[in-house]
N, C-alpha and C positions, 0 to 999 in steps of 0.2 A: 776415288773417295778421299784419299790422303789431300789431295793436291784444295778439293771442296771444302774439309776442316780445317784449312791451313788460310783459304781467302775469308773462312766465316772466322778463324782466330782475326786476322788484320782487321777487319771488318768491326771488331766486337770492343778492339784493342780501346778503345776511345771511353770504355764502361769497365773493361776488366783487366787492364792491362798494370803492372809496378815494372817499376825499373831496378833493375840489380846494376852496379856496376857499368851505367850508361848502356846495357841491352834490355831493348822494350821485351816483358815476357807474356806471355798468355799463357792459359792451361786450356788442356783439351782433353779427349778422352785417351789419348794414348799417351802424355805427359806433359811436357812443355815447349812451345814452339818459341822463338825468337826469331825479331825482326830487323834487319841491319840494309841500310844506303852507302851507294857511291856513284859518282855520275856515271850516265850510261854509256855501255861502250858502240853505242852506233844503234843497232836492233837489237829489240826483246828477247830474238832468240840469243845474241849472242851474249846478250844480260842473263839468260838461264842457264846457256852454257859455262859461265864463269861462275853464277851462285854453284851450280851444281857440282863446278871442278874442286872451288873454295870449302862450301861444306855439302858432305853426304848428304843425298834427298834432298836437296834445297831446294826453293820453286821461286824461280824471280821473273820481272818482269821490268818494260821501261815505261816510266810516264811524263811525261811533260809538266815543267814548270815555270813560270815566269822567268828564274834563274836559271833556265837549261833543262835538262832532261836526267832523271833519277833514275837509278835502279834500283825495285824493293827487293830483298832476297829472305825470304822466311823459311828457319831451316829449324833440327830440334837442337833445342838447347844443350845439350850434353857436348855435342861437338864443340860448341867455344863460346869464350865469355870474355874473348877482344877486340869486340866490334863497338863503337862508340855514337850510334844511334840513340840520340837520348828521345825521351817522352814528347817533351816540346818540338824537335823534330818532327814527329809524326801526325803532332796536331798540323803542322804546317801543309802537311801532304795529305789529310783522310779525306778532305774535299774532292782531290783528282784520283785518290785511288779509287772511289766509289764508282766518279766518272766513268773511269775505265773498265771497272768491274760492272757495268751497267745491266750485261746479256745476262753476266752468273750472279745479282742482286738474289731474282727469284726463287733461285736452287740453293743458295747458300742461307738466304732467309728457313727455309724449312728445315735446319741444323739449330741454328741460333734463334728461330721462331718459339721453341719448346719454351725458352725463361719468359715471354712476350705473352704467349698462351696461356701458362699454366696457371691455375686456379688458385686466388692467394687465400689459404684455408691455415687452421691450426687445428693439425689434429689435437682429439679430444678423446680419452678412453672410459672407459665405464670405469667404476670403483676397485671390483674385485681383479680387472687385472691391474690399476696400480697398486693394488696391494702386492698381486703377485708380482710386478715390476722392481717396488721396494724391498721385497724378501730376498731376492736377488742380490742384492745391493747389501745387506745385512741389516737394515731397516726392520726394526720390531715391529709385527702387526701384527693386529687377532687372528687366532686360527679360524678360516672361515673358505666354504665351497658355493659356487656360481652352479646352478640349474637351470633349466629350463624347461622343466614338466613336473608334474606332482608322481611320478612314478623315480623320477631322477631326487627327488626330496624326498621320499622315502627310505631310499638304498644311502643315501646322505647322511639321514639322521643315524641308520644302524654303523655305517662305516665310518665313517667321521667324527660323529657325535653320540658316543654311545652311551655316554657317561655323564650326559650333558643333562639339566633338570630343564634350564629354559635355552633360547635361543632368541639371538636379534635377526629380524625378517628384514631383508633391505630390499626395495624395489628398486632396478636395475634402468635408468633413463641418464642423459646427457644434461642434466637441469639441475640446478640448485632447487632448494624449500622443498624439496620430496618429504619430510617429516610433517609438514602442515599441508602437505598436498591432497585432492580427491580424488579419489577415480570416478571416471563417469559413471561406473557402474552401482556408483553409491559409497563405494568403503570410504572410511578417512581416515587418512596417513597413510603413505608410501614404507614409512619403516615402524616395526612393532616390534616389542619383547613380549613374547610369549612361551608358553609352556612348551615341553622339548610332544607332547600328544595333541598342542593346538598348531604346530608349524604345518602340518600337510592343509592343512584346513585355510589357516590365512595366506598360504602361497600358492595355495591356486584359486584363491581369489583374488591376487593380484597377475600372475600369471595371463598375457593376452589382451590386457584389461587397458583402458587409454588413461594414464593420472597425469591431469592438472595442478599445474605449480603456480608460483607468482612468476616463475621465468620460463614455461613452455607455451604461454599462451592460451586462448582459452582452446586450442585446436588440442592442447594436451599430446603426451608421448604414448607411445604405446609400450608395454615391458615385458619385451621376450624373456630375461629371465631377473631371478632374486638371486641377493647373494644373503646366506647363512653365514650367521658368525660364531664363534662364543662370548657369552655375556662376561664382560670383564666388570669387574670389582673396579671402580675409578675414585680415586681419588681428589682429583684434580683435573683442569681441564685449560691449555694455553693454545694459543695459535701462534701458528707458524707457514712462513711462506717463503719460496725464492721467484725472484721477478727477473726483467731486464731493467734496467735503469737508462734513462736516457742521458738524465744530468751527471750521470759517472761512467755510461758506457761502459755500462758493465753491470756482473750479476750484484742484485741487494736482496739483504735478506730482512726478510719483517718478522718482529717478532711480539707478541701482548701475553702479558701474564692471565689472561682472562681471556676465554675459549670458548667455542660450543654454541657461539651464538654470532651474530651480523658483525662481522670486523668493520662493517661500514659505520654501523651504530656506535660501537666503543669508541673507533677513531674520530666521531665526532662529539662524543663525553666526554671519552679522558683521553686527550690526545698526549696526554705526557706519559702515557702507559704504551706508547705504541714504540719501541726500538726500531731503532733502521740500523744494518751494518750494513757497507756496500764492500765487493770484494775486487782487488785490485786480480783484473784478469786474468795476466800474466803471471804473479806469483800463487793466485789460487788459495785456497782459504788459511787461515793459520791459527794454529793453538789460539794466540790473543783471539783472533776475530768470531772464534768461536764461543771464546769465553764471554765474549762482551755479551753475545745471544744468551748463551744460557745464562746471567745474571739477570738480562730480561727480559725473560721467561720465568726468571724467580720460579724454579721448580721445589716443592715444598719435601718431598720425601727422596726424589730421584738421585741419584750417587750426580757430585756437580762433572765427576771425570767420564763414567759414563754416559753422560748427556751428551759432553763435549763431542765424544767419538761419533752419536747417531748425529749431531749438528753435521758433522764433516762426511758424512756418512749420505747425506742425505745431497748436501753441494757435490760430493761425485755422482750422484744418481745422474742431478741438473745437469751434469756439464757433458757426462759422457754420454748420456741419451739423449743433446739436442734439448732440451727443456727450454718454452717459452714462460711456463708457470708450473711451480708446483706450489702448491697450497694446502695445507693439512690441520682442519678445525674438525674436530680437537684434537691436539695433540697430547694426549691425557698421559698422568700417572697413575699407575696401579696400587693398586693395597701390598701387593708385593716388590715395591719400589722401583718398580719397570718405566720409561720413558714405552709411550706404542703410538705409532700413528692410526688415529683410532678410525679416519675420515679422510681422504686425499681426492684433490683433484691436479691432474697433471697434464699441461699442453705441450705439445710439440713443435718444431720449427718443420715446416713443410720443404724446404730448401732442405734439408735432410736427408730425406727419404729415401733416396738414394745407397745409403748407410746406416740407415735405422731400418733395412724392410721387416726385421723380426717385430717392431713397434707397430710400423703399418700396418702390419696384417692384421692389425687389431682392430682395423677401422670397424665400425660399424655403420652401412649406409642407412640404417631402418630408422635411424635416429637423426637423419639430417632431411632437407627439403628435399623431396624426388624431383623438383626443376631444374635444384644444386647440382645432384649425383648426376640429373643427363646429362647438363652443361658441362661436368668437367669429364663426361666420358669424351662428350664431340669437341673437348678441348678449348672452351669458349669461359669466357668471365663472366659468371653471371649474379646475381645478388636477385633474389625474389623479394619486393617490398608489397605495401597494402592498395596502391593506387589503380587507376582503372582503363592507365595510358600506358600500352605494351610498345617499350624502347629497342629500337635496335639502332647501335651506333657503331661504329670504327675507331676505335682510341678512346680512351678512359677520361682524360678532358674534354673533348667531345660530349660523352655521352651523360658528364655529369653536368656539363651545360647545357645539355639535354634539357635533361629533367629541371632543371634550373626556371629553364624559360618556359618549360608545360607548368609550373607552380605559377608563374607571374602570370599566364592567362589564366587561372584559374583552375586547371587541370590537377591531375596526380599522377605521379609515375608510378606502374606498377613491378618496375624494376630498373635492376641496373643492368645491362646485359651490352658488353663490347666483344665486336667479334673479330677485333686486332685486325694488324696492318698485314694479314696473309693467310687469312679466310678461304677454304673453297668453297666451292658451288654446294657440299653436301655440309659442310657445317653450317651456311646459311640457313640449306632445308631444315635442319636441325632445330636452327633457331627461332624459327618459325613453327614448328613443332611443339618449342615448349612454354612459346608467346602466348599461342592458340589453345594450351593445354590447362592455362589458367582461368578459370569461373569467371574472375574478377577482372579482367581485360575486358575492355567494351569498345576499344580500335587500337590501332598500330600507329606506331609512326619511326620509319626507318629515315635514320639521319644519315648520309654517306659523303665523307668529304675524300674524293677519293688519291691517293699517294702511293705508296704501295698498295694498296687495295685498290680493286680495279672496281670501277660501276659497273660495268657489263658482268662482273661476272658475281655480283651482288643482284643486278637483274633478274640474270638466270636464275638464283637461288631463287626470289619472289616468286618467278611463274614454276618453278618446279613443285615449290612449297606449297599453291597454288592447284596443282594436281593431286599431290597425296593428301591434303589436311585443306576441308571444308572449310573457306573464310569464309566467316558468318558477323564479323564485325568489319568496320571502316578500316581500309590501308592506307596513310597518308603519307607519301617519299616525295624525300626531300633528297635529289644527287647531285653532286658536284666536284669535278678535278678529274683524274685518269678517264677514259675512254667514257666519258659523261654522256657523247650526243649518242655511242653503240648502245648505251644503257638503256638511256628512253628508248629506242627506237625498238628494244626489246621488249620493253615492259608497252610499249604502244602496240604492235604488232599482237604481242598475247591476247587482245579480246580483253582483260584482266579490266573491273571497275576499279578505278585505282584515282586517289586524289593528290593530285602535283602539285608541290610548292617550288617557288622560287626562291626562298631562302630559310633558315632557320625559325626566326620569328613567323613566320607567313605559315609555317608546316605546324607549329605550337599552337599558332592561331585555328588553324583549321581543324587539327587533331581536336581541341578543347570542343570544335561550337559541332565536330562530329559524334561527339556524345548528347549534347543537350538536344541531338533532333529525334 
């Protein structure tokens, strides 16, 4: 397994690799390997014997090159850092090390396949735990408890709120505009202040219930639970947010003295009311940059020092947890001269995960597309759109040219869905599982240009897929490259109605006029 980590680091080197002191490095999971040449001493083995005399564990090998014959020797970095293997060397050589590595590509793929796989998401948390996220943090919020039953907002109100007259009732979904929102079930508005003897009454009738926003669609969320607050006395109301910047590479923070309402709207009134601080990465936030925020936020009662501290207070939340956004409308002042974040929404970096799992565990799937949640259980990229032309491709340009040229004949995609360059047979079936599990697909059309990904064994997946899951709409495959003629000859032999194109356009064309019939 060491020897497998160490050709998927060389392997990977061309994407992850920095150079320290003229040694190419990579990370892996047991720390950092290094990659060091010298010509070879005759054979591979006597190339491994010499990496391995030089440094401990070493794994080398020889390859051929126009100039002669090389020896790679990848060892862990800790051993030494006087090899003089620079980066540009290696671009020189990753052509024939591939070569070489031809038989263990496949094996070493399914190491390094996981970053090629994985599902590019931001996670997304409900309110009341970034409340509780930000409390952590020392982040001022209202004191408020998350439910999920009318017997749980009972014991709530006596425990929690016992002393409380009224309460704000928040419906608990992944969507903006929940205060203007309906429920199908008739209520309107997602959040209410009410009496502390009408809360069991209006939260479980939000409770279970699907509410419609201007951003869940008309399909609406469903809200397994409300979060209870206590009704702050406000005074005032700014927005506040931390972003990624691309033009600074790096975090920016936004800031508008005027709150509680569409930052999209303000910023297109009074755009001179909207502050931007951008913060230099590496030194991380500082008194000044703090102060520039809170002067615009122009907070009207709030202490301007203790502002300053939840400003900085709130950039360590960002940095230490991975934050792709954190966003907090309203960021209110209290009658008692409190800065609180009254409202938060906070995304995460999925590259993370790894190190945030206390964050992840947050996920909520009931609030995302169940095509999504299959897709990234079977490890696949999948994006569910409106169209009524079900995609399955190999590689993410690929399959956006897909869809490309199903709009030019007049079609719709009814997703984006790539099943990468090292697919098996059962993520295929997968795929086809959650093609066919959509209403609104009215035929297939699998694109397969095959490279690392074999067509035979994208075949296979069809006719397997084919067995467990009733196709009841048009299949129209389109293969080409790796093992192309084992493919058809599979998908020919199955019996399977299946309609063949000879190239991209030909399979867009056909998919399209297999609907109109």
């Amino acid at each position: 397994m060491e020897k497998l980590c160490t050709i998927s680091c060389i392997l990977l080197l061309l994407l992850l690799a920095t150079v320290e002191d003229g040694v190419v490095v990579c990370e892996e999971e047991e720390g950092q390997k290094c990659v060091t040449s010298w010509p070879c001493p005759g054979t591979t083995q006597a190339c491994k014997e010499q990496c391995n005399r030089d440094y401990p564990n070493g794994y080398g090998f020889c390859q051929e090159d126009k100039a002669g014959s090389v020896c790679l020797c990848a060892y862990d970095c800790m051993v030494s850092l006087g090899v003089d293997l620079t980066f540009r060397n290696l671009l020189n050589y990753s052509v024939m090390v591939r070569g070489l590595l031809n038989k263990l590509v496949s094996r070493s793929l399914s190491v390094a396949g996981k970053w090629q796989h994985h599902q590019l998401r931001r996670l997304n948390i409900h309110e009341y735990q970034g409340a509780e996220l930000m409390g952590k943090y020392g982040v001022n919020v209202p004191k408020g408890v998350a439910v999920s039953s009318v017997e749980e907002v009972r014991k709530a109100i006596q425990d929690v709120f016992p002393n409380e007259s009224e309460l704000v009732v928040k419906s608990q979904i992944l969507a903006g505009g929940r205060g203007l929102g309906t429920f199908k079930s008739g209520l309107k508005g997602g959040v209410h202040i009410v009496k502390a003897d009408q809360v069991e009454d209006i939260a479980g009738k939000m409770l279970g219930q699907i509410l419609v926003t201007k951003q869940t669609g008309p399909q609406g969320k469903i809200v397994s639970k409300v979060y209870l607050c206590e009704k702050l006395s406000l005074v005032n109301e700014m927005y506040f947010a931390i972003t990624l910047d691309r033009n600074t590479a790096g975090p920016l923070i936004i800031g508008c003295s005027k709150g509680g309402t569409s930052i999209e709207d303000l910023a297109e009134k009074y755009p001179d009311m909207i502050v931007k601080v951008p913060i230099d990465v590496f030194k991380g936030i500082t008194d000044e940059d703090a102060g520039k925020v809170v002067d615009g936020l122009a907070p009207k009662v709030a202490d301007r020092k203790d502002a300053i501290e939840q400003v900085k207070k709130l950039y360590e939340l960002f940095c230490k947890s991975d934050c792709t956004l954190l966003e907090i409308n309203p960021l209110a002042e209290t009658s008692g001269k409190q800065l609180v974040a009254a409202d938060a929404k906070l995304n995460f970096d999925d590259n993370a995960a790894f190190r945030q799992k206390e964050i992840f565990a947050m996920r909520d799937p009931s609030q995302e597309d169940p095509r999504e949640v299959a897709a990234a259980k079977a490890d696949l990229n999948y994006i569910g759109l409106d169209g009524e032309i079900g995609c399955m491709v190999n590689g993410a340009g690929l399959a956006m040219a897909t869809m490309d040229i199903i709009k030019l004949h007049g079609g719709t995609p009814a997703n984006f869905l790539d099943v990468g360059g090292n697919a098996s047979e059962g993520q295929v079936v997968e795929a086809f599982k959650i093609l066919t599990s959509d209403d609104k697909v009215k035929a297939i059309l699998v694109n397969i240009f095959g490279g690392i990904m074999k067509c035979d064994v994208i075949a296979s997946g069809i006719v397997n897929a084919a067995k467990q899951v009733a196709l009841k709409v048009p299949v129209v495959v389109r293969l080409e490259g790796t093992n192309v003629d084992q493919g058809k000859r599979i998908l020919k032999e199955s019996g399977m109605t299946l309609v063949t194109a000879e190239d991209l356009d030909d399979a867009a064309e056909k998919a399209v006029k297999s609907i109109a019939k």
